[in-house]
LUMNUGU-748704 format. One record per residue: residue in three letters; x, y, z of N, C-alpha, C, O in turn. Coordinates in pm, whole numbers, plus 32768, in hexadecimal, padded with zeros to 4 digits. Layout:
BEGIN
ALAXYZXYZXYZXYZ ...
% end
This chain:
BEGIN
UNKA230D4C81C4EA1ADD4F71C28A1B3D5231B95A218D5551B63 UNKA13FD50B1B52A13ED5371ABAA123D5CD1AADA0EBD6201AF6 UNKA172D5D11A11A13CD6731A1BA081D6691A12A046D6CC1A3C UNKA04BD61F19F09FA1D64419CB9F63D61E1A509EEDD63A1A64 UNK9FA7D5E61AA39F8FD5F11B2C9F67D6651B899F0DD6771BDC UNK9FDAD6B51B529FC8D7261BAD9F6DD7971B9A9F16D7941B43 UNK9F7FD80D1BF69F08D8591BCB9F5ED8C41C119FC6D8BD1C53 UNK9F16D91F1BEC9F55D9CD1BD69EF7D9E41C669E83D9C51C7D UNK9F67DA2E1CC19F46DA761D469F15DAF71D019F5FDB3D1CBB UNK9E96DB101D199E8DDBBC1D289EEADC0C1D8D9F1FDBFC1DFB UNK9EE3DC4C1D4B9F33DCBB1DBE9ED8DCF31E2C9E5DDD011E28 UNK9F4CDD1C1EB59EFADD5F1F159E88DDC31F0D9EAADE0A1EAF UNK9E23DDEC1F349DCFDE5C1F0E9E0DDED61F169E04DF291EBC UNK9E5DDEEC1F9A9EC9DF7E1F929F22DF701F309F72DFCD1F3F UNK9F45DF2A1ECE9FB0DF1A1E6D9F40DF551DFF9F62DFB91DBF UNK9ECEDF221DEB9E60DF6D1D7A9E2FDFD71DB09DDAE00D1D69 UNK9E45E0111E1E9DF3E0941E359E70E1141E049E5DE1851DD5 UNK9F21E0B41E339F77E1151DF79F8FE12B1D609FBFE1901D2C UNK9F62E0B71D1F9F27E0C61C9F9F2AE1421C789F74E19D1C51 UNK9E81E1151CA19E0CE15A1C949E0EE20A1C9E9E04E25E1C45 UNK9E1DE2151D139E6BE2B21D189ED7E2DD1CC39ED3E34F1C93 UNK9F49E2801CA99FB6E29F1C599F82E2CD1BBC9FA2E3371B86 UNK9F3AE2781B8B9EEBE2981B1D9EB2E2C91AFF9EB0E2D31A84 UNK9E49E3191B529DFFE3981B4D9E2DE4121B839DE6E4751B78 UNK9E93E4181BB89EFDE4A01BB29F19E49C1B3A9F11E4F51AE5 UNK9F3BE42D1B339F93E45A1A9C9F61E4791A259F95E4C319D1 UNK9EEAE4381A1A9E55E46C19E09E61E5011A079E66E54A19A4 UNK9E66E52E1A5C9E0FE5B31A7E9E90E6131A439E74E67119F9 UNK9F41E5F21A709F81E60B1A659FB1E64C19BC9FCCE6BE1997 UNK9FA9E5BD196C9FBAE5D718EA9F2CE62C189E9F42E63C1826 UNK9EB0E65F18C79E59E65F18AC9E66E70718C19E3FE757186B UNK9E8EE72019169E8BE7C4191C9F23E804192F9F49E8771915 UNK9F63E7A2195DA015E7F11906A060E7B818B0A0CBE7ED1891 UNKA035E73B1875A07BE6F017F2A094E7341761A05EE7911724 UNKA0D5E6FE1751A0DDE76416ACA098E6F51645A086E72015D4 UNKA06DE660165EA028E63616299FBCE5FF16549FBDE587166F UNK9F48E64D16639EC3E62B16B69E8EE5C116BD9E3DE5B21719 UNK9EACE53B164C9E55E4F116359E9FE474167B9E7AE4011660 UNK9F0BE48D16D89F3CE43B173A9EF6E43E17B59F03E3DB17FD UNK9EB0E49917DC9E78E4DB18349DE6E48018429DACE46818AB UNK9DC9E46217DE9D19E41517D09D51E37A17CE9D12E31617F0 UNK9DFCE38217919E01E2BB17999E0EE2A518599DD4E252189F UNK9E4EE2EE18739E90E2D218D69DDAE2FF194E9DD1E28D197E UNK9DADE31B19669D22E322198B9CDBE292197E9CA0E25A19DB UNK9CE6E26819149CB5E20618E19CF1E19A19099CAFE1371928 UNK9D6AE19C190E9DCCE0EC19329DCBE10219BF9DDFE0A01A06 UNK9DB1E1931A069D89E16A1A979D2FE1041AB89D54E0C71B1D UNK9CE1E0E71A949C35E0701AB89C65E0251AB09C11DFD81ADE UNK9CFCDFB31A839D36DF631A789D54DF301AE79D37DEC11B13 UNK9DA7DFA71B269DA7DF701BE29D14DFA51C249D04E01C1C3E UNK9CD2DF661C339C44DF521C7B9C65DF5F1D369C9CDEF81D5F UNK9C51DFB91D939C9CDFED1DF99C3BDFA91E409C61DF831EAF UNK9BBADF8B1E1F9B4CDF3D1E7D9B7DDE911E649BD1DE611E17 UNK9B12DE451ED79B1FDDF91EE89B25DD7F1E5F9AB5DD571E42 UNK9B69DD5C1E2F9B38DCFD1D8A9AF2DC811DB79A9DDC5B1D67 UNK9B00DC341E259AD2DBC31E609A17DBDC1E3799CFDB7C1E1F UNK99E5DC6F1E35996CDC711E399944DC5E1DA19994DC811D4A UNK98D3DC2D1D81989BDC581D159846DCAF1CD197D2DCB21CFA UNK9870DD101C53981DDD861C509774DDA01C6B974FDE141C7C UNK9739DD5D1C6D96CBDD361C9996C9DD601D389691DDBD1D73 UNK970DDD081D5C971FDD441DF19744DDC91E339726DDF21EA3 UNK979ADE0F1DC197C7DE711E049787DEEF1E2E9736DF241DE1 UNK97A3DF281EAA9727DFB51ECF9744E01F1E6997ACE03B1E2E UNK96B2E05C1E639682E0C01DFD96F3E1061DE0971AE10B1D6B UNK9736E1421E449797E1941E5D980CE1A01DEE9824E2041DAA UNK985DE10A1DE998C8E0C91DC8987DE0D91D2D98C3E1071CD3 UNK9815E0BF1D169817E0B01C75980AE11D1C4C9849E1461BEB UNK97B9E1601C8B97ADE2261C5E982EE25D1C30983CE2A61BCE UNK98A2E2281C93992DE2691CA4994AE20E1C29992AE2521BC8 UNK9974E19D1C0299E1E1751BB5997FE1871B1D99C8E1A71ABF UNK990BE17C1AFE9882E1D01A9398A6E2541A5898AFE27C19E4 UNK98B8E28D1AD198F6E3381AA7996EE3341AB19988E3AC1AAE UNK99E0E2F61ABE9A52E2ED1A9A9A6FE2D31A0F9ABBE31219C4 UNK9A2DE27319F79A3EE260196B99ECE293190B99F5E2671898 UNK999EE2E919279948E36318EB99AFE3E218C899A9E41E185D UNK99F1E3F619109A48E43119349AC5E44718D39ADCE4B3189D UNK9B2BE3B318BC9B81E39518989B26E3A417F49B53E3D1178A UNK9AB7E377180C9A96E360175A9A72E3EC171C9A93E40316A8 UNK9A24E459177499FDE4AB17659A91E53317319A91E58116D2 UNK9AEDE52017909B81E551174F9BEFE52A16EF9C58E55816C2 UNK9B90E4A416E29BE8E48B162B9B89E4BB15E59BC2E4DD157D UNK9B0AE4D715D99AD8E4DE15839AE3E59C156C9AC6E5CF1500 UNK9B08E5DE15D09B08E67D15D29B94E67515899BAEE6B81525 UNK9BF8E61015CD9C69E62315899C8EE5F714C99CEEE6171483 UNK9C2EE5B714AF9C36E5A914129BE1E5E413D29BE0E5F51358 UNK9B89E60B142B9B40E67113F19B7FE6F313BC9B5DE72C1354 UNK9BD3E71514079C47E77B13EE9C6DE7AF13849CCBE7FE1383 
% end
């Protein structure tokens, strides 16, 4: 088989939900006991990378719910870099 053949497996959804959690501890983690805060807003932020919901769907599709949550997540992540350089 060629390499331009192939195609990249996503990963399991429990493999992005451990992500997902892993990254926003660590967000939350570096964010209120780090000695450099502004790891705290990347790491918040590179959580949304692992997407813990279904990806097969399209955002369009997805319930109100799911976009509210990952909307204010990244409200969130943006809103604490910006307190943090504000600094």
């Amino acid at each position: 088989m060629d390499k331009a053949e192939r195609t990249a497996k996503p990963l399991p959804a429990n493999w992005n939900r451990v992500g997902y959690i892993a990254f926003t501890l660590a967000g939350i983690g570096f964010t209120f006991w780090g000695s450099d805060r502004t790891q705290g807003s990347m790491f918040m932020a590179l959580a949304l990378i692992f997407d813990p919901y279904d990806q097969t769907v399209p955002w369009n599709e997805r319930p109100r719910w799911v976009k509210g949550l990952l909307i204010g997540h990244l409200g969130l992540a943006a809103a604490l870099l910006g307190y943090v350089l504000a600094r």
